[in-house]
C-alpha positions in Angstrom: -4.8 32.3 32.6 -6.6 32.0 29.5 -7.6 35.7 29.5 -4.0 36.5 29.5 -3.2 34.2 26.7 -5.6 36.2 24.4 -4.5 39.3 25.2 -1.2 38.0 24.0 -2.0 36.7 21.2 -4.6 38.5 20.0 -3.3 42.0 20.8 -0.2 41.8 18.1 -2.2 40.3 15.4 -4.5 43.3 15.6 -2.0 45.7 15.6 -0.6 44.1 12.4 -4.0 43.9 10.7 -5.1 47.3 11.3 -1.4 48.7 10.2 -2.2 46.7 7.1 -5.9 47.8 6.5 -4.7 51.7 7.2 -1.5 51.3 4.5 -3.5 49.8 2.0 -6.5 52.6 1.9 -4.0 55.6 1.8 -1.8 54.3 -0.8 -4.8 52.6 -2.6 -6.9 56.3 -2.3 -3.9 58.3 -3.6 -3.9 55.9 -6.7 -7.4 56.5 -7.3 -6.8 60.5 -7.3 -4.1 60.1 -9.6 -6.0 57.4 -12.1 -9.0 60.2 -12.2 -6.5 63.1 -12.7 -4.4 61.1 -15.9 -8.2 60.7 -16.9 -8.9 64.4 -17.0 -5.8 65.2 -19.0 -6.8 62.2 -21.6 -10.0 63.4 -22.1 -8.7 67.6 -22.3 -5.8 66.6 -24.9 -8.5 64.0 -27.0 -10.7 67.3 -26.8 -8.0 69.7 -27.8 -6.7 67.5 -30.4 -10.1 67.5 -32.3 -11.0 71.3 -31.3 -7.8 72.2 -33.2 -9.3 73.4 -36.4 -12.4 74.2 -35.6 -11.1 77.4 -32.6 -8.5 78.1 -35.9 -11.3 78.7 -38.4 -14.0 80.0 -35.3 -16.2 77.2 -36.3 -18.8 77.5 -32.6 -21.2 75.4 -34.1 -19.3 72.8 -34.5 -16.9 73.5 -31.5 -20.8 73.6 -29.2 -21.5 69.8 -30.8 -18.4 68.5 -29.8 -18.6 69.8 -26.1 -21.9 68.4 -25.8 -21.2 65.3 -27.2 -18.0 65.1 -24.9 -20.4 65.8 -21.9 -22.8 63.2 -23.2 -20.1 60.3 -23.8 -18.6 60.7 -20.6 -20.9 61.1 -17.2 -18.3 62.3 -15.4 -17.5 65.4 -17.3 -19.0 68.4 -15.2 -18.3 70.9 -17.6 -16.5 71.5 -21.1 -15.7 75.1 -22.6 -13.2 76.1 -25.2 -11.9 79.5 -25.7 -9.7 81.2 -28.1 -5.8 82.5 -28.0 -7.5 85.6 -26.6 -9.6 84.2 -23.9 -12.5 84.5 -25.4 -15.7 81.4 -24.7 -16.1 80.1 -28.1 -18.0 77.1 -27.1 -19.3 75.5 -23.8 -21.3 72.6 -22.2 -22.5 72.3 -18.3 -21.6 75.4 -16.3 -17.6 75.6 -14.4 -18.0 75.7 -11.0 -14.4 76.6 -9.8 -14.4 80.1 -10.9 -12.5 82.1 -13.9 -10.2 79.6 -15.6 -6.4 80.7 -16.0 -6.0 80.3 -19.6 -2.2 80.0 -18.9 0.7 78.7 -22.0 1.1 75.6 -20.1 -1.3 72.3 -19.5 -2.5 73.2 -15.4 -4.4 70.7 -13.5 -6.2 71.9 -10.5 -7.6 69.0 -7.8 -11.0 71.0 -5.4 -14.6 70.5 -5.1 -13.8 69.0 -8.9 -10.8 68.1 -11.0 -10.2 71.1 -13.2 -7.8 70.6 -16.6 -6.7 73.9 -18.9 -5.0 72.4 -21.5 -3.9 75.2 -23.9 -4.5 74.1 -27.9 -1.5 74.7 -30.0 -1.4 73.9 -34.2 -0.5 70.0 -34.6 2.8 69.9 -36.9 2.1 67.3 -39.8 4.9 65.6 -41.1 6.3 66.2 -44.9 8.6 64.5 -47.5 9.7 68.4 -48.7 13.6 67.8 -48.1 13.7 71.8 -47.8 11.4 71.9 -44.5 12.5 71.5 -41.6 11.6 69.3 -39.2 10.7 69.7 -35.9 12.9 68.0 -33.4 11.9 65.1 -31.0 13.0 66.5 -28.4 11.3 69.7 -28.4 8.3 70.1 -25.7 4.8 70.1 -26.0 3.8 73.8 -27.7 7.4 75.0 -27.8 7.6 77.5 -30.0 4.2 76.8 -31.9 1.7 79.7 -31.6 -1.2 79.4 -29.0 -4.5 78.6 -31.0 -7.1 78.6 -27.9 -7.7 76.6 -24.8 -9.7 73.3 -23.7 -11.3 73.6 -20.2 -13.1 70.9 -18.7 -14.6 70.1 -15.3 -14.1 66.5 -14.4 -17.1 65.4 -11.1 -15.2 63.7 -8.0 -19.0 62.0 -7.1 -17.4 58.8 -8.5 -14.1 59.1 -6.9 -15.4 60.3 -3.5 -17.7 57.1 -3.9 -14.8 54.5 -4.8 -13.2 56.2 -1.7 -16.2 55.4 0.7 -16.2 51.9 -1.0 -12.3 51.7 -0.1 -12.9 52.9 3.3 -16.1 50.5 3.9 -13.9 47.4 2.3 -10.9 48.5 4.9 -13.4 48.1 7.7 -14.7 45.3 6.7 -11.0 43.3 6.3 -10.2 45.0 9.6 -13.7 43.5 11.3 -13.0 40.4 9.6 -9.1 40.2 11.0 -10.3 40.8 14.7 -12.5 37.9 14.5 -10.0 35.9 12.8 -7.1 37.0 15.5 -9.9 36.8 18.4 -10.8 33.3 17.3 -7.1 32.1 17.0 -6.5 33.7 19.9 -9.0 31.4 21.7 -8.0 28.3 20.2 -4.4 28.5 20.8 -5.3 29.8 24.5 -7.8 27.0 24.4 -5.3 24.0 23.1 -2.8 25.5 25.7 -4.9 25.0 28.4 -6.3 21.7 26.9 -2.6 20.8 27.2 -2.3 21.2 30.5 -5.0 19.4 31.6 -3.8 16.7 29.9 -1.0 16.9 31.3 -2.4 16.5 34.3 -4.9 14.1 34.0 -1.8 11.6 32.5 0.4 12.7 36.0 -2.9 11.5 38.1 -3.1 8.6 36.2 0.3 7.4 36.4 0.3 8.1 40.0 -2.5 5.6 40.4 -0.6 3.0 38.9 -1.3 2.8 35.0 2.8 3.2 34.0 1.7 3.0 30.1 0.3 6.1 30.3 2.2 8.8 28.2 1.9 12.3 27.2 1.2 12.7 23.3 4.4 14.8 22.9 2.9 16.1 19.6 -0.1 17.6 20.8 1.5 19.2 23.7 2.6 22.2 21.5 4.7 24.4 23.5 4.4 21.9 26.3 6.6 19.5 24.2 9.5 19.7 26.4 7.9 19.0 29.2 5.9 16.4 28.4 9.3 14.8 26.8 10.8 15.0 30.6 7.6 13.8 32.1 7.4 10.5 29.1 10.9 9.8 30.2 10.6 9.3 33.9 7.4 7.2 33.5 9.5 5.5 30.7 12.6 4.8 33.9 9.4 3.8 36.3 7.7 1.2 33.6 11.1 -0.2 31.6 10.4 -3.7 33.7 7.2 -4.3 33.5 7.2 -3.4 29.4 10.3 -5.5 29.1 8.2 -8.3 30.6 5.3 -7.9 28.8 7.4 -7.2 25.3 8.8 -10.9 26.3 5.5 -12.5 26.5 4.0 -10.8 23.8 6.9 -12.0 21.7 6.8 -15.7 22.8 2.4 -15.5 22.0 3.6 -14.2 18.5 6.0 -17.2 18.0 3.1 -19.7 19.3 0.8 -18.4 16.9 3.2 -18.9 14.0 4.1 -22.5 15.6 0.2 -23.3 15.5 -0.5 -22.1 12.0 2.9 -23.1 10.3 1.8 -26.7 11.8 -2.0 -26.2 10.3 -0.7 -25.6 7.6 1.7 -28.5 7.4 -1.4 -30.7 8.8 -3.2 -29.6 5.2 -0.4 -29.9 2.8 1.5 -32.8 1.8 5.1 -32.2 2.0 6.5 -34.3 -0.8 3.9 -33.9 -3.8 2.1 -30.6 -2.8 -1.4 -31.9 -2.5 -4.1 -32.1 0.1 -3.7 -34.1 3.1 -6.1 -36.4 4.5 -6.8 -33.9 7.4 -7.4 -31.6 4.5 -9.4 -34.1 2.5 -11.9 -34.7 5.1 -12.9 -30.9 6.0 -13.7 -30.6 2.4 -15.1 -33.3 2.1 -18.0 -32.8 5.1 -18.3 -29.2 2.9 -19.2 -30.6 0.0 -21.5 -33.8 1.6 -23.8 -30.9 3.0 -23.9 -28.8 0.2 -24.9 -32.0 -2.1 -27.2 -32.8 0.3 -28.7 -29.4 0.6 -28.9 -28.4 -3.3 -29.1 -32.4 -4.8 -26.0 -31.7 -6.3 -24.0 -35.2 -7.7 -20.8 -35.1 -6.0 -18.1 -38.6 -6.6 -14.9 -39.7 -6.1 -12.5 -41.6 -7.1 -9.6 -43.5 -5.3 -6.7 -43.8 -7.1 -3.3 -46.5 -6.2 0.0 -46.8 -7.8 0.5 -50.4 -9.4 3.3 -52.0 -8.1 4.7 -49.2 -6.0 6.8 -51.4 -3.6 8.3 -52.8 -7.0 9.8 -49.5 -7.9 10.9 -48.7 -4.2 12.9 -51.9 -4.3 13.6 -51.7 -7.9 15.1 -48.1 -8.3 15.1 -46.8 -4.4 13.1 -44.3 -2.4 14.2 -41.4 -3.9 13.1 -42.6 -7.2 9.8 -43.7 -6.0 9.6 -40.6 -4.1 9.9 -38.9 -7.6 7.3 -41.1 -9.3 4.7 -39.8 -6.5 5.5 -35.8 -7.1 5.5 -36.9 -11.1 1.9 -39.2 -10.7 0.5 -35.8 -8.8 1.4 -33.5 -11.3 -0.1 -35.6 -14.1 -3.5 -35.8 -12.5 -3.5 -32.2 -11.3 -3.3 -31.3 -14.7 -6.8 -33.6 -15.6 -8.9 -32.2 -13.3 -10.3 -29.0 -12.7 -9.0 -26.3 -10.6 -12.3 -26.7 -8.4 -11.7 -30.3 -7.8 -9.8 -31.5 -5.1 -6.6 -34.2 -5.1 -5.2 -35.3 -1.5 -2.5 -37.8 -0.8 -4.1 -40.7 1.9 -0.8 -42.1 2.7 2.2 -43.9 0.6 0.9 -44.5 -2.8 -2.9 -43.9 -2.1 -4.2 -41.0 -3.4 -7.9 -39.4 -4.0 -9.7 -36.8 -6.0 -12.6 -35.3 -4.7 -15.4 -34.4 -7.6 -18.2 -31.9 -6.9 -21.3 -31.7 -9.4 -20.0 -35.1 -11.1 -21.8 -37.8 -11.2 -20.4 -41.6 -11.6 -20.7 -41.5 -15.8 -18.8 -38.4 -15.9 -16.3 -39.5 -13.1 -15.8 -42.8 -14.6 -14.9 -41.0 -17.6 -12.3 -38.5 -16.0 -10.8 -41.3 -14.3 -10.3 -43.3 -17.9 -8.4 -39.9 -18.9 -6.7 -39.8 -16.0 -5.1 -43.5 -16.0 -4.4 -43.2 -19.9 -2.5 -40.0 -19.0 -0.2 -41.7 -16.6 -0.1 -44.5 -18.8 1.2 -42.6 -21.3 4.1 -41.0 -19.0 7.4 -41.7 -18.4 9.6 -40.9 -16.5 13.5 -41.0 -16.2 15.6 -43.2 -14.1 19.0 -44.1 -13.7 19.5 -42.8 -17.6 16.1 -45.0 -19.2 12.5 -44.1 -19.4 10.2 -45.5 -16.3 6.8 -46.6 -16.8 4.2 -46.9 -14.2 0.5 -47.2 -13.9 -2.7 -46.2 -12.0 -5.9 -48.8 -10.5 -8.5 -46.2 -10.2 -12.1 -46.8 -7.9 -15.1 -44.8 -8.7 -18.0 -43.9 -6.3 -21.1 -41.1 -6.5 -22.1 -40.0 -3.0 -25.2 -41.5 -2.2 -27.9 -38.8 -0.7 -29.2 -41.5 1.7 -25.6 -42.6 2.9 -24.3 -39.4 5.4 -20.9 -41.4 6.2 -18.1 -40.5 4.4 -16.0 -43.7 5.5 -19.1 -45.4 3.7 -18.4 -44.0 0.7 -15.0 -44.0 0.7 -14.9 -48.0 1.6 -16.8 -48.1 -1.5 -14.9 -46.2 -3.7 -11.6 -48.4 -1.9 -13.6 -51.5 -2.4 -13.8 -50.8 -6.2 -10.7 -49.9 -6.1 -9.5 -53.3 -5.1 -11.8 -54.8 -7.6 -9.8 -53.0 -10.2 -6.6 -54.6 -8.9 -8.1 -57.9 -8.6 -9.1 -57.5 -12.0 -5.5 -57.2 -13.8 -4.8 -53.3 -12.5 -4.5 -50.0 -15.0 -7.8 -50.2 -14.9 -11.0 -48.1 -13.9 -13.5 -49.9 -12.0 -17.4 -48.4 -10.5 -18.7 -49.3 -7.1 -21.6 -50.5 -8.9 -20.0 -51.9 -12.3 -17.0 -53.8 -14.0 -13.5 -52.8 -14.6 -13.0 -50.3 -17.5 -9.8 -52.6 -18.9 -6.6 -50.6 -20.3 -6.8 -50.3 -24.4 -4.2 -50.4 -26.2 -1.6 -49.8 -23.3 
């Protein structure tokens, strides 16, 4: 079978290639001819132009210099001779090969063993400004009534056109090898794809019958074979629809599972009222950053931070007020700390920031800016300006201590300190309170 898929296909490119190869050396060989021939009857009219007046004053010398140098400025000149009105050689250079030229009124070009030209020489008419001579017409024809002065003969070699021809013919045979490889080579892969086809064809039919419905036949790489490999996808599609409507169902419901799951990860890490870190989240990152202190020696603190009279407020103004108090008290300390620095919401009005690479001095310090800051801001309810405050606890993870409910009940513990101690107010796990000035 794939023997007779070659044949097919090879067989009618070849044709076509070596109809090609045979069209373009004929008409390409008959140019050739015809650009050496315009060539001959350049070179015979250049020569007869410039012979002009010396065959009209007999001037040999000079006629025998410019038939050598002809010969000598072009290799392909055989031969150059130049005879008078009466026939007569007045000057020559190589030897003609094609016998007795004609010497005839008229230019004759004759194509043999060489290309021959007889161009006869006729006076050249100058142009004048005497308004009493005539002047010749336009449309008069070459030598037309002019007297004959002589003849230009030359010889022009075919060597080089004979060689351009072999060169033609070698290229032809070349393109025409070249082609039957091509068309043999296509030939085998397109019988070799067919086939390929099949058998995979084939080997899906098996398949199928052995109970694997989600086989299918790549419709397309099947090529020719489409069709049937459509009506062969269709009736494994009729056999399978149940089972792949079953499986589409539970993929589906996995899908939605996994979006549950994350979408309630996510919810787990991600306070849903002020936008900050949940205690679930506070911890992971917290056990990160433990280890990495303890690895490197790096100071890592904390601070634990409480709304003052919260529970006022609520009762005061409502829950949605308060509930704007806490979104407002994030945002103002989300804009004092650093983007690398961590705040999470514990629960109610409890909230903590998370300091890597900070030591107590420098916490203490961000936690001063950080209560004069919410201090400082107000907010508006029920039409008049709210003011609220902040009890803030400082603790430095302690290399030795590998708890973090250690160190958080000490960083609580100073926070409670701080409220003892008058609240709006910044108090160290291992110092005093850091009173309010000026507030």
């Amino acid at each position: 079978m794939r023997a007779r898929l070659w044949i097919a296909t090879a067989l009618p490119a070849l044709l076509v290639i070596v109809m090609l190869v045979i069209g373009f050396a004929y008409r390409y060989g008959d140019r050739m001819a015809d650009a050496l021939t315009d060539r001959g009857v350049a070179s015979a009219r250049q020569l007869g132009s410039a012979a002009e007046f010396m065959v009209f004053a007999g001037d040999r010398e000079g006629l025998g210099r410019l038939a050598e140098a002809a010969i000598r400025n072009d290799a392909q000149l055989h031969a150059v001779a130049v005879y008078d009105a009466h026939g007569q050689l007045l000057a020559s250079a190589g030897k003609l090969e094609e016998g007795q030229p004609s010497l005839g009124s008229a230019l004759d070009v004759q194509l043999g063993e060489r290309l021959r030209v007889e161009l006869p020489i006729y006076p050249t008419i100058a142009p004048t400004d005497d308004l009493y001579t005539p002047t010749p017409s336009a449309g008069i024809a070459y030598g037309q009534g002019a007297r004959l002065v002589g003849h230009a003969v030359l010889e022009v070699s075919l060597d080089r056109l004979a060689q351009q021809q072999r060169e033609l013919l070698l290229w032809s045979l070349v393109t025409a090898a070249g082609g039957l490889v091509l068309a043999g080579g296509l030939a085998t892969l397109l019988a070799s794809r067919v086939t390929a086809q099949i058998t995979a064809i084939n080997d899906v039919v098996t398949r199928v019958g052995q109970g694997a419905l989600d086989e299918r036949i790549d419709g397309v790489r099947s090529g020719v074979l489409a069709s049937l490999a459509e009506g062969i996808n269709a009736m494994i599609g009729r056999i399978a629809t149940t089972q792949e409507e079953l499986q589409f169902r539970v993929e589906q419901a996995t899908r939605e599972l996994r979006h549950q799951k994350e979408a309630a990860e996510q919810a787990a890490r991600t306070d849903t009222l002020t936008g900050t870190a949940t205690r679930l989240a506070f911890t992971e990152v917290a056990e990160v950053e433990m280890q990495r202190a303890l690895r490197y020696r790096n100071d890592l603190s904390l601070l634990m931070l409480d709304l003052d009279h919260f529970k006022g407020i609520n009762d005061e103004h409502g829950h949605v007020t308060g509930d704007a108090v806490l979104v407002h008290f994030a945002q103002t300390v989300q804009q004092q700390i650093r983007n690398m620095d961590l705040l999470a919401r514990l629960g109610g009005e409890e909230f903590v920031v998370l300091l890597p690479n900070v030591n107590a001095e420098q916490a203490a310090v961000l936690a001063e800016r950080i209560r004069g800051a919410v201090s400082e801001s107000r907010l508006m309810a029920n039409g008049r300006p709210l003011r609220f405050s902040v009890s803030i606890g400082v603790a430095q993870f302690d290399w030795r201590e590998l708890s973090l409910t250690r160190w958080m009940s000490r960083a609580d513990a100073a926070l409670y300190r701080a409220k003892a101690q008058g609240r709006n107010c910044v108090v160290q796990d291992n110092g005093g309170c850091t009173p309010a000035a000026g507030d």
